[in-house]
N, C-alpha and C positions, 0 to 999 in steps of 0.2 A: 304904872303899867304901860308899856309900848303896844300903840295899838296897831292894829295889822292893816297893812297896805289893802288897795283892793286887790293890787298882782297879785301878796301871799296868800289872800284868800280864795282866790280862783286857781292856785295852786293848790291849795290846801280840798279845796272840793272834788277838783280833779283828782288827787293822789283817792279821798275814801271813796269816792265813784268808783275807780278802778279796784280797790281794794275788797266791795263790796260786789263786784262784777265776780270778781276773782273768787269770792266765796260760793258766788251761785257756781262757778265752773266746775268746784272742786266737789260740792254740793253734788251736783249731779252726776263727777265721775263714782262719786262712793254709791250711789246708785245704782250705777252700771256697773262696776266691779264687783261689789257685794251681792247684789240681786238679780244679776242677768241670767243665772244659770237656775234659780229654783224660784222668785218671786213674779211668776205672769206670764212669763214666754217658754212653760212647759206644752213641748208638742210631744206627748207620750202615746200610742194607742196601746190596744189592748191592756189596761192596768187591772181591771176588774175579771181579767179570763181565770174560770176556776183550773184550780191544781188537784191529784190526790192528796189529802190529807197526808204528814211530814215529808213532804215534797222540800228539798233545798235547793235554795240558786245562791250560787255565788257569781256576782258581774263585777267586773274589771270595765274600764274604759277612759274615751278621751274624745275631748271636743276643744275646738278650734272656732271663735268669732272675731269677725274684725267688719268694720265697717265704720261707716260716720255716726258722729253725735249731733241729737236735733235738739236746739233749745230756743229760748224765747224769743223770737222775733226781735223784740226791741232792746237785744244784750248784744254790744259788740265783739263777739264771739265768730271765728272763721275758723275755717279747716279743722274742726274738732273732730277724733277718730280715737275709735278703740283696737287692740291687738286683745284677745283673752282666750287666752290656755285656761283648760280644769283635767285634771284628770280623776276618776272617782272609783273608789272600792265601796260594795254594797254586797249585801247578805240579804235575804228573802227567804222564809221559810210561810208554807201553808198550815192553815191550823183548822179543827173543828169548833167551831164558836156558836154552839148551843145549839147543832144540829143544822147549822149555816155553813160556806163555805167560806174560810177568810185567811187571812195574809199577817204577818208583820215583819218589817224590814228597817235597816238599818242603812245608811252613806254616808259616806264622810267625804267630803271635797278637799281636793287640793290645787290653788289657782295660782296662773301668776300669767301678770297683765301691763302691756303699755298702754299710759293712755296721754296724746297731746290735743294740743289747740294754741291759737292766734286770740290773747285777751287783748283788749285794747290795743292792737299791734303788737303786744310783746308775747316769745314764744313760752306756754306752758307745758310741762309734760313732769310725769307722774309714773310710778312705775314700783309692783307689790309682788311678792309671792310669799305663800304660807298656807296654809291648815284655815278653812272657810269654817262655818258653822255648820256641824253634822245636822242629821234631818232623820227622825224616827215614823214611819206612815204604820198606820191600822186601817185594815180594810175590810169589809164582810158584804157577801152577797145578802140582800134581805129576800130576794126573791129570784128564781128560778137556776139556784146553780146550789142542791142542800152538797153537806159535808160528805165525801165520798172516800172509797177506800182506792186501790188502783184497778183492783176488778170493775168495782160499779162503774168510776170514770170511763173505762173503756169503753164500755156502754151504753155512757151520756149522751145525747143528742142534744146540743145548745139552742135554746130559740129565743128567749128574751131572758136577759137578766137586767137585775135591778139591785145596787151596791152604794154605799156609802163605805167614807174615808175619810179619815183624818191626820195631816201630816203635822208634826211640834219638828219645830228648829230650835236647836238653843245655844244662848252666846258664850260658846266654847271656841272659837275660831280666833284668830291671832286679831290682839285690837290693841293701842296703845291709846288711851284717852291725850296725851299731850299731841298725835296726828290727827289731822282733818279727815285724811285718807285710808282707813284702814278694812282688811278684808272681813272681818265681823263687825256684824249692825250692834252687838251690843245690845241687846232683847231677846225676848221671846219671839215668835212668830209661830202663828197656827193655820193650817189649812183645811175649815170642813169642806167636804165634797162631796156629790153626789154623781154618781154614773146609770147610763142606760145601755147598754147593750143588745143590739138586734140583731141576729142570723138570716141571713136569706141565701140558700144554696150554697155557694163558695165564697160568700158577699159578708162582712159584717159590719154593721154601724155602729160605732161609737159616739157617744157626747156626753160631757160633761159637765159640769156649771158647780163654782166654788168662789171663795173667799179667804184672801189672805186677810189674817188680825194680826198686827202688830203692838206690843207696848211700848213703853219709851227708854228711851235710850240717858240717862237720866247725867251722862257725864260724858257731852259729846263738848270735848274740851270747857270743862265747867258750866255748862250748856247742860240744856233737855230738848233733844230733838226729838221727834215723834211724828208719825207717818200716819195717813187715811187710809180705810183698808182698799186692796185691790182686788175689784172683781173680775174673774176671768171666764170664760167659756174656753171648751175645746170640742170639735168633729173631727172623727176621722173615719175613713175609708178602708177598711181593707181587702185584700181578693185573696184566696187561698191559692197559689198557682199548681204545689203540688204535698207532698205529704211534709219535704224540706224545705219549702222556699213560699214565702208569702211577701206583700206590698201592700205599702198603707200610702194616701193620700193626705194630709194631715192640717187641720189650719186653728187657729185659736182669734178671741179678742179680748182686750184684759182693758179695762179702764178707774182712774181710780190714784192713790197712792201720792197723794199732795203733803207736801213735810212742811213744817213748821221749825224752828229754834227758840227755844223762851215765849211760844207763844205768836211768833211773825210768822206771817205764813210765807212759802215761796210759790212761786209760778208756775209750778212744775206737774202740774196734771198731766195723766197719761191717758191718752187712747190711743190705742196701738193696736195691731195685728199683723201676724204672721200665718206664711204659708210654707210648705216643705210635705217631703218623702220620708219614708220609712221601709227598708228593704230586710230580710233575717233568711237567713240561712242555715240548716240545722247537719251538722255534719253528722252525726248519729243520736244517742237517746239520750245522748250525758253534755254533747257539748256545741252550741250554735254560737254564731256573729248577729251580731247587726249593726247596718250602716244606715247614718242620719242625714239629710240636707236640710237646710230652713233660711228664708232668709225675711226679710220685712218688708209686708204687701201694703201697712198704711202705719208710718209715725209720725205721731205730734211733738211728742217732749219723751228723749231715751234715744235707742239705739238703733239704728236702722242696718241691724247687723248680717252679715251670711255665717252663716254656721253650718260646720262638718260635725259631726262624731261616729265614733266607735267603740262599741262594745264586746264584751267577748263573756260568755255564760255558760257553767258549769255546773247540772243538775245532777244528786244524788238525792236517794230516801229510798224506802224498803221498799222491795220490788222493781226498783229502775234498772 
């Protein structure tokens, strides 16, 4: 057996150093491709405001992120940045749930995204579109918002409510186990939450506190990768300006969400937070906009992204 120089060997270390560089790169774009629009940097407000019972909303919309990628200090990794488009169709319908106020809703995402970097000096870049993993939520006020009809709603006075919600994703979204990089996690993922809402004049407080669970991914190129859960918080602000037009102030922190492959862990713990607006506009009874901004107020390890979006929303149900 020929045995290997010292040069081939300090070849040969350098080529899996880099190779192994290269996998955290990639690592963390699936990350940010797969999870950036529902896994931790949701700035939603008002999620828990009651409806009349068979209230429907159909939302259309689209959002727009780009910005840089922050990873581990001691990865020779430069100019890392993301582009990502989503555009999403969603359904919403209000329900009575046992003399409660409550919701259940439907999305289906559709992304597509560039993402590069400088690995070891050499350029990488990555680039997806397709059908994400839709996402089913249940929600019910437990306290201070019961089941109404459209009479009664009209004259509800809000002052605190109190809600619980649960979002399930599932891996229906385009995945190809022989790609590193694909737009489905390939899992389950669940979100329980809890919401507070408080009224003060034209003022209302939101916050939230929840938990993404993930399973594993059990054929991430013959591999089982598998994720920490992330826990998130959200506030937000809102002001009623007039009977069409209201503003929210918005910020979240989410930390959490460290992956593993066969068991190795990677580096890649998150504590992050984001801040952003929230503007809506109601053109009449049946149909408003809303426009989003958000961009990132503290990242460790993910995206330090600005994001746009837009919505557009279509209420019908008896009596509207």
């Amino acid at each position: 057996m020929r045995l290997l120089t010292k040069d081939r060997m300090e070849l040969l270390t350098k080529y899996f150093c880099r190779e192994a560089i290269l996998a955290c790169f990639l690592i963390l774009l699936i990350t940010v491709l797969c999870e950036r629009q529902s896994r931790g940097q949701e700035l939603e407000p008002r999620t828990y405001a009651a409806a009349p019972v068979g209230t429907n909303i159909l939302v259309v919309g689209y959002g727009r992120s780009s910005g840089d990628l922050t990873f581990d200090p001691a990865l020779p990794i430069t100019d890392a940045k993301a582009t990502i488009n989503s555009g999403f169709l969603g359904y919403v319908r209000s329900i009575d749930f046992f003399g409660r106020s409550g919701s259940v809703g439907l999305v289906t995402p559709y992304v597509w995204g560039n993402l590069e970097g400088n690995v070891a000096g050499a350029f990488q870049q990555a680039r997806r579109s397709g059908l994400r993993d839709p996402a089913v939520r249940f929600a019910v006020n437990l306290k201070g918002a019961p089941a109404m009809d459209l009479k009664h709603f009209a004259a509800y006075k809000e002052k605190s409510n109190l809600g619980v919600s649960v979002v399930v994703s599932a891996p229906l979204g385009q995945y190809d186990p022989a790609k590193v990089l694909n737009l489905s996690g390939n899992r389950w993922a669940f979100k329980p939450e809890v919401g507070f809402t408080r009224k003060f004049k034209r003022t209302f407080m939101d916050a939230y506190a929840g938990v993404w669970l993930y399973t594993a991914n059990n054929n991430f190129q013959g591999r089982v990768r598998k994720q920490e859960p992330i826990f998130i918080t959200q506030f937000h602000l809102t002001y009623i300006i007039n009977k069409k037009m209201w503003a929210a102030f918005d910020s979240n922190f989410y930390a959490g969400g460290r992956t593993s492959i066969n068991g190795i862990h990677s580096n890649d713990l998150q504590r992050n937070s984001r801040i952003g607006g929230t503007f809506a506009y109601k053109f009449n009874r049946r149909q408003s906009i809303k426009l989003n901004y958000a961009t990132g107020a503290y990242t460790t390890i993910g995206g330090a992204f600005q994001s746009v979006g837009f919505a557009y929303q279509y209420i019908w149900g008896r009596g509207l």
